[in-house]
C-alpha positions as CSV (number, residue, x, y, z in Angstrom):
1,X,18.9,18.8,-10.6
2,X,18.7,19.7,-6.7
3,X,19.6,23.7,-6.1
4,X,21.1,24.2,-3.2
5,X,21.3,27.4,-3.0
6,X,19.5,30.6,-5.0
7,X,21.5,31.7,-8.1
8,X,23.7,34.8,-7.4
9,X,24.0,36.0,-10.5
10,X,26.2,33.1,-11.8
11,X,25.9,30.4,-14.4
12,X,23.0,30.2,-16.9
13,X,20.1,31.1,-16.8
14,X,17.1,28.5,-16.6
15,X,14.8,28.2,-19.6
16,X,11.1,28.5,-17.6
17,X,9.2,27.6,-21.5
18,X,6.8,24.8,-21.5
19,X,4.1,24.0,-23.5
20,X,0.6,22.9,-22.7
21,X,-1.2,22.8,-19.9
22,X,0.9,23.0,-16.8
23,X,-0.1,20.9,-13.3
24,X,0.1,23.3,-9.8
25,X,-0.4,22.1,-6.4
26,X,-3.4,23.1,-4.0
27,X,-3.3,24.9,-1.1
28,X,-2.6,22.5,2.1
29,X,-5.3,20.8,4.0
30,X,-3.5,19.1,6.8
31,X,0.4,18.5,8.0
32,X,2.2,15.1,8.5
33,X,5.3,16.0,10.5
34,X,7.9,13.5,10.8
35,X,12.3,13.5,12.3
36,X,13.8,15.3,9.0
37,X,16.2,12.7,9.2
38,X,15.7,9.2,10.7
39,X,18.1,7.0,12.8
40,X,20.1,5.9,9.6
41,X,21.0,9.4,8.6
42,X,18.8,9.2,5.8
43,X,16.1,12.0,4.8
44,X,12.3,10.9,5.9
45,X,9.9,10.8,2.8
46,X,8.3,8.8,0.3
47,X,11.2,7.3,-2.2
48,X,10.7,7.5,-6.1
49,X,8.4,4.6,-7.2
50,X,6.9,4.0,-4.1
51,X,3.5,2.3,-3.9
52,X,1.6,5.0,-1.4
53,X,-1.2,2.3,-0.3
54,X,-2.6,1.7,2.6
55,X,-0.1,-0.8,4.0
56,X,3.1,1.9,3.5
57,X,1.1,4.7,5.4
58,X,0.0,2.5,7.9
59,X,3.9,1.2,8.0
60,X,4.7,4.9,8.7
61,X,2.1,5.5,11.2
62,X,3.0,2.5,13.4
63,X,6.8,2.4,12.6
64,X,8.7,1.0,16.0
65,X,11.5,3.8,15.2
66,X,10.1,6.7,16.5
67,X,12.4,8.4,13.8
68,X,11.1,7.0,11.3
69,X,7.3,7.7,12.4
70,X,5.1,10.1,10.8
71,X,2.6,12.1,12.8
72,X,-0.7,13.3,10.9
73,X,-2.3,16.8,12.2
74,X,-6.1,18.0,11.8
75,X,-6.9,20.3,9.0
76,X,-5.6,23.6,9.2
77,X,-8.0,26.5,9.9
78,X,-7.2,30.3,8.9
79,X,-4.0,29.5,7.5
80,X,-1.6,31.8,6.7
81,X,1.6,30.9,4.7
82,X,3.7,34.5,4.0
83,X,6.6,33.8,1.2
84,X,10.0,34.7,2.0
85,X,10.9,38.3,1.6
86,X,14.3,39.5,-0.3
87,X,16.7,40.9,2.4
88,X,17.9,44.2,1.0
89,X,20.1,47.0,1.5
90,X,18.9,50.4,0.0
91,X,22.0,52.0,-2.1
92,X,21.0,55.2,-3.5
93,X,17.4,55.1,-2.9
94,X,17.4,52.1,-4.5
95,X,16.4,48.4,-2.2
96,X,19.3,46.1,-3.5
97,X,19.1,42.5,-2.6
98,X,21.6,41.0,-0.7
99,X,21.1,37.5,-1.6
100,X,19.7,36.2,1.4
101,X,15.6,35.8,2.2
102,X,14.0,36.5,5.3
103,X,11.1,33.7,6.1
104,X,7.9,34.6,8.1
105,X,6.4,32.4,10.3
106,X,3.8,30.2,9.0
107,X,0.4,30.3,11.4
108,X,-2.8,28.3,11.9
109,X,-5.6,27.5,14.3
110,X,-7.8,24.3,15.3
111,X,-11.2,24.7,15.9
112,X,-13.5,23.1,18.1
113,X,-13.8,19.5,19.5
114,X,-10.2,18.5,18.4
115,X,-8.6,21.8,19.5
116,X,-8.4,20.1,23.3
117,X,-5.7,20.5,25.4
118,X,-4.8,16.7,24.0
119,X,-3.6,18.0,21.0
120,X,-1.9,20.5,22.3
121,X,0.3,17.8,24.2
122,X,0.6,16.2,20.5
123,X,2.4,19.4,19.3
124,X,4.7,19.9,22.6
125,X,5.6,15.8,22.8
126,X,7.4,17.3,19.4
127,X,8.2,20.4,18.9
128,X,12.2,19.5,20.5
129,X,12.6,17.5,17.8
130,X,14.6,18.3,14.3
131,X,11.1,17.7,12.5
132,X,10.2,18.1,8.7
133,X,6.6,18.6,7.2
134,X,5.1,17.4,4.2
135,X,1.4,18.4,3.3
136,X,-1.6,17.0,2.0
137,X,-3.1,19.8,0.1
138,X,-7.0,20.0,-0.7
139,X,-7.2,17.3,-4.1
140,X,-4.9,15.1,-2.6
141,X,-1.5,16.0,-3.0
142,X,1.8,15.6,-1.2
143,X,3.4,18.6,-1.2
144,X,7.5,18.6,0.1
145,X,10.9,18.7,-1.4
146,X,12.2,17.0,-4.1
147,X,15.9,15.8,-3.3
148,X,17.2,15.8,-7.2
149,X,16.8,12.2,-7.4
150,X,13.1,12.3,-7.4
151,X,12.3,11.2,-3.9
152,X,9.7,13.3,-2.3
153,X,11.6,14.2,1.2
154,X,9.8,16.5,4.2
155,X,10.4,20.4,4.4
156,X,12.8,21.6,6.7
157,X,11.7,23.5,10.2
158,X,13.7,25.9,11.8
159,X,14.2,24.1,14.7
160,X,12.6,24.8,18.3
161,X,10.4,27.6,16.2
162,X,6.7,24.9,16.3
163,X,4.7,26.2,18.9
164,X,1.1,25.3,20.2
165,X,-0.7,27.2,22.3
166,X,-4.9,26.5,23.7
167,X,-7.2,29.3,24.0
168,X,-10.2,28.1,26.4
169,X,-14.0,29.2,25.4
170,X,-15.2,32.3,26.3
171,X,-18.6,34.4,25.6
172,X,-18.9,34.3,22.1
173,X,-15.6,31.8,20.7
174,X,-15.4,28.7,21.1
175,X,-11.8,26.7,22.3
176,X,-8.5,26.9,20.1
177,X,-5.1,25.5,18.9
178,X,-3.3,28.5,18.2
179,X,-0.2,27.1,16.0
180,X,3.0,28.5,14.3
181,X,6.4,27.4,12.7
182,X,8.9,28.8,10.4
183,X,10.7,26.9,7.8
184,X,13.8,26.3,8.3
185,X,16.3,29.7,6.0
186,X,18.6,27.6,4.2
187,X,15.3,25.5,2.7
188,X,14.9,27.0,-1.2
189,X,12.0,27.0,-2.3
190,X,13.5,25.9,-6.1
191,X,13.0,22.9,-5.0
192,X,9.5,22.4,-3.5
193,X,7.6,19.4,-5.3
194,X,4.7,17.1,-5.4
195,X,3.3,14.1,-5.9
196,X,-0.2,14.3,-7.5
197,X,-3.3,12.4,-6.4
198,X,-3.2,10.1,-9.5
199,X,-0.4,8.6,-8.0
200,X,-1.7,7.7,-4.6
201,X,-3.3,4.2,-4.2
202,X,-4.7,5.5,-1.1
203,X,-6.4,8.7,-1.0
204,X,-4.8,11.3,1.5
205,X,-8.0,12.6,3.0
206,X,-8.2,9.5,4.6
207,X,-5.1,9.0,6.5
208,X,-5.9,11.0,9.6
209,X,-8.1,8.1,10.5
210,X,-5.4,5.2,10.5
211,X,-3.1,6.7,13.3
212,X,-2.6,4.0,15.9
213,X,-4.6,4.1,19.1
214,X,-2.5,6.3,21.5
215,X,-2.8,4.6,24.9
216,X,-1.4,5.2,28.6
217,X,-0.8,2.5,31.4
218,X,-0.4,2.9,34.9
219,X,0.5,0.3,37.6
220,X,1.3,-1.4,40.8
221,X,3.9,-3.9,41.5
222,X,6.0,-5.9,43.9
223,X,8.5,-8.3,43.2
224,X,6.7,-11.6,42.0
225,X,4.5,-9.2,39.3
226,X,2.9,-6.7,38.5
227,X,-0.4,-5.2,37.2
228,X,-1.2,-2.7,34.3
229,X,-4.0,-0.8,33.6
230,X,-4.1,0.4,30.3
231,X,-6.1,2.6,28.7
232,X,-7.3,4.6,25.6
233,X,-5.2,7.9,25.3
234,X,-7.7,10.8,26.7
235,X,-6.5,13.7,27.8
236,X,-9.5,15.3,27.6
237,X,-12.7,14.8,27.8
238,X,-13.7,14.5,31.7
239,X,-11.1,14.2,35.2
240,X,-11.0,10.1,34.9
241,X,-12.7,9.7,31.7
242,X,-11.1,6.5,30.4
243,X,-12.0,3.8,27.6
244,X,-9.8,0.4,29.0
245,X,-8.3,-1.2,26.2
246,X,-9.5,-5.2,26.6
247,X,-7.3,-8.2,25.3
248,X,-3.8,-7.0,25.8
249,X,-2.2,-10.3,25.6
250,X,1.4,-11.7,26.3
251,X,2.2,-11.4,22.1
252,X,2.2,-7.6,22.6
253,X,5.0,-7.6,25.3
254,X,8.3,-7.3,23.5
255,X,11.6,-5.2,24.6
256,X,13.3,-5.7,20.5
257,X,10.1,-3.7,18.7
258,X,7.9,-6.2,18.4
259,X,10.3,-8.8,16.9
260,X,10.4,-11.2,19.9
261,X,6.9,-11.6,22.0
262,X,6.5,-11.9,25.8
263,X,9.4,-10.3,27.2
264,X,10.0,-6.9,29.5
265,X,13.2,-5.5,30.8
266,X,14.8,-5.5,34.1
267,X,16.6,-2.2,33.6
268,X,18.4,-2.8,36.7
269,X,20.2,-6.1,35.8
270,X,19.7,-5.2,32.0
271,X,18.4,-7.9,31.3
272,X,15.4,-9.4,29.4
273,X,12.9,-10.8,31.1
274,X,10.3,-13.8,30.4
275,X,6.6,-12.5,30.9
276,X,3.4,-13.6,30.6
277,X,0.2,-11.6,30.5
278,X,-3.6,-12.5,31.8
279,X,-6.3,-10.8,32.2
280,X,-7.2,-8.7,35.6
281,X,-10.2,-8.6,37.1
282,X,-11.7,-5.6,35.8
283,X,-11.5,-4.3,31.9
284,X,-8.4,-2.7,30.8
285,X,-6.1,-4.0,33.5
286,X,-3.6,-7.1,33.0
287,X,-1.7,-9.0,35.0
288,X,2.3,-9.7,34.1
289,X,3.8,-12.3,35.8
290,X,7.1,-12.2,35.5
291,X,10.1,-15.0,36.0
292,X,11.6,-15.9,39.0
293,X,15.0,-13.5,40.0
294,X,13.3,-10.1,40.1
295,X,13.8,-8.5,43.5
296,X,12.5,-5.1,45.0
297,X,14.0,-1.9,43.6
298,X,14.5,-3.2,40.5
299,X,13.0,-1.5,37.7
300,X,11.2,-3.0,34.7
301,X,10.6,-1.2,31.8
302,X,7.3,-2.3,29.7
303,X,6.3,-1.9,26.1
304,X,3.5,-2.9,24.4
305,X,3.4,-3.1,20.3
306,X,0.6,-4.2,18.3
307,X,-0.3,-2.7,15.1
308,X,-2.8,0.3,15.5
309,X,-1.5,0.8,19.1
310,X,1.1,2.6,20.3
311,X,2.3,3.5,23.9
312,X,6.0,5.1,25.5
313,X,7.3,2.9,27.6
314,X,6.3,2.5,30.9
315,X,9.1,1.8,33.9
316,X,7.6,0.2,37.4
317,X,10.1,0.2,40.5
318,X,9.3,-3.3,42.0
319,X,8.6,-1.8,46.0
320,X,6.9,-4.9,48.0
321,X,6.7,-8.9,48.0
C-alpha cells in the first residue's frame, strides 16, 4: 500500500501490532542525490529484487544519462534533521490541526580537507535540478521511499531549496560546507523505507570511493585539428595545480554515449565527425585529428566516455588553418 496523502479522519484505522523484535533504520551517514525522475519519466531508485553489487552502483555512478546518474556526498557533520510540525489553528484555546505539516529545513556541514570550494561547485552544478535523496545511514542502510510496489525510490526535494555555502578558515575554525534543503511538503513520511545491509552485496560505506574521475579539458584548434589538454578535476588545491590524465585514446571519443568510438560533432553542420586521437607532446594533452571538410568557425563539440571518467562536453570554435 502507497499513502498518498495523511489520513483526515477517514477510512480505517491501521492496526500498528506486531510481534517480536522490530528492525529501525540508523541515523544517515552520507547523501546520494540523483533527478527524482529520469529521462523516461520513471522514478530514480533501486527496483525490488535488485542485486546492489558493485557493477549496479558503479552503473549508476557512470550512467551516460545524466538523469539517470547518482551523485554520492561526504559524510554529514552536525546534522540536524527537524520532523515536520502539525499546522494548527487555535479554536478556543485549543491548537487544532488543520491537516497540513509544515517541514523545516534539514542542515549540515563538511569539515576540513573535503569542505573546499570544489565541492561546493558539486552542490551548485545541482542544486537547479528536480533532485531526490536517498541515504546511506551509519550500519549500512538505504534509507528513501517505498513506491507501494516495493521499489526503494529517492526522497523528494523542495525544489531550488539545496544550498551550499564555504566558510574560509579563520583563528581558531577551520574551513566549511555549510549545507541545507527541505523536503519537498507533499512527501509523507508514511511512506519512508529501507533496505537493510543484509541485502547489499556491496557494502555502502564504500561507494563514495567508486565515483568516476571528474576531469576538465581545455584546447586550441584550427581547422585541420585540434589539441586537448585534459586533466584531473581540481578545483582546489593550488592556482594551476593539475594531475594530466595520460592515455586518452581515440576509443573514448564518441558523440552517441559511448556506443560508437572515435567520433566528435561538428555542431555547425550537425554532423558526426571521424576522429582520431594521439598522444601530444607533453602528459595530459592529445591530439584529435579530425576528417577532411571542417572549416573555420565551425564548432565541434567533444566528449570523452570511459568508465570511471567523466567529463561535460567541451565545444572548440575552429579559428585558424
Amino acid at each position: 500500500m502507497i499513502y498518498e496523502i495523511e489520513c483526515q479522519c477517514a477510512g480505517g484505522a491501521l492496526n500498528p501490532g506486531q510481534s517480536g523484535c522490530m528492525p529501525q533504520v540508523r541515523r544517515d551517514k552520507f547523501p546520494i542525490f540523483m533527478h527524482y525522475k529520469a529521462s523516461d519519466a520513471t522514478l530514480n531508485g533501486i527496483p525490488a529484487g535488485t542485486v546492489i553489487n558493485k557493477a549496479f552502483v558503479e552503473a549508476k555512478l557512470n550512467h551516460i544519462d545524466e538523469t539517470k546518474r547518482w551523485w554520492v556526498f561526504p559524510q554529514f557533520e552536525n546534522l540536524v534533521s527537524p520532523p515536520p510540525t502539525a499546522e494548527t489553528e487555535e479554536i478556543g484555546g485549543k491548537p487544532i490541526p488543520t491537516g497540513e505539516e509544515l517541514k523545516a529545513p534539514i542542515t549540515w556541514d563538511h569539515f576540513g580537507g573535503e569542505a573546499n570550494p570544489a565541492l561546493k561547485a558539486c552542490y551548485d552544478s545541482i542544486k537547479c535540478e528536480e533532485l531526490g535523496v536517498i541515504f546511506v545511514t551509519f550500519s549500512g542502510q538505504l534509507n528513501g521511499m517505498n513506491d507501494g510496489d516495493g521499489n526503494l525510490v529517492s526522497i523528494k526535494l523542495q525544489q531550488g531549496t539545496l544550498s551550499a555555502q564555504y566558510s574560509p578558515p579563520v583563528k581558531g575554525t577551520v574551513q566549511k560546507i555549510m549545507c541545507s534543503m527541505m523536503i519537498d511538503e507533499l512527501e509523507n513520511d508514511a511512506n519512508r523505507d529501507y533496505i537493510d545491509t543484509a541485502q547489499i552485496a556491496y557494502p555502502a560505506k564504500n561507494w563514495f570511493a567508486l565515483q568516476p574521475i571528474e576531469v576538465i579539458a581545455s584546447s586550441s584548434a584550427n581547422a585541420g585539428g585540434l589539441t586537448i589538454d585534459v586533466y584531473f578535476h581540481s578545483l582546489y588545491g593550488g592556482v594551476g595545480k593539475k594531475k594530466p590524465v595520460v592515455g586518452v585514446a581515440t576509443s573514448w571519443l564518441s558523440v552517441d554515449g559511448g556506443v560508437t568510438p572515435g567520433k566528435v560533432y561538428n555542431e555547425t553542420d550537425a554532423a558526426a565527425i571521424t576522429a582520431t586521437v594521439a598522444a601530444g607532446a607533453e602528459d595530459g594533452e592529445a591530439v584529435i585529428t579530425m576528417a577532411p571538410g571542417q572549416t573555420i568557425g565551425d564548432v565541434i563539440r567533444i566528449e570523452l566516455f570511459k568508465t570511471g571518467y567523466h567529463m561535460r562536453p567541451l565545444k572548440v570554435t575552429l579559428t585558424g588553418t
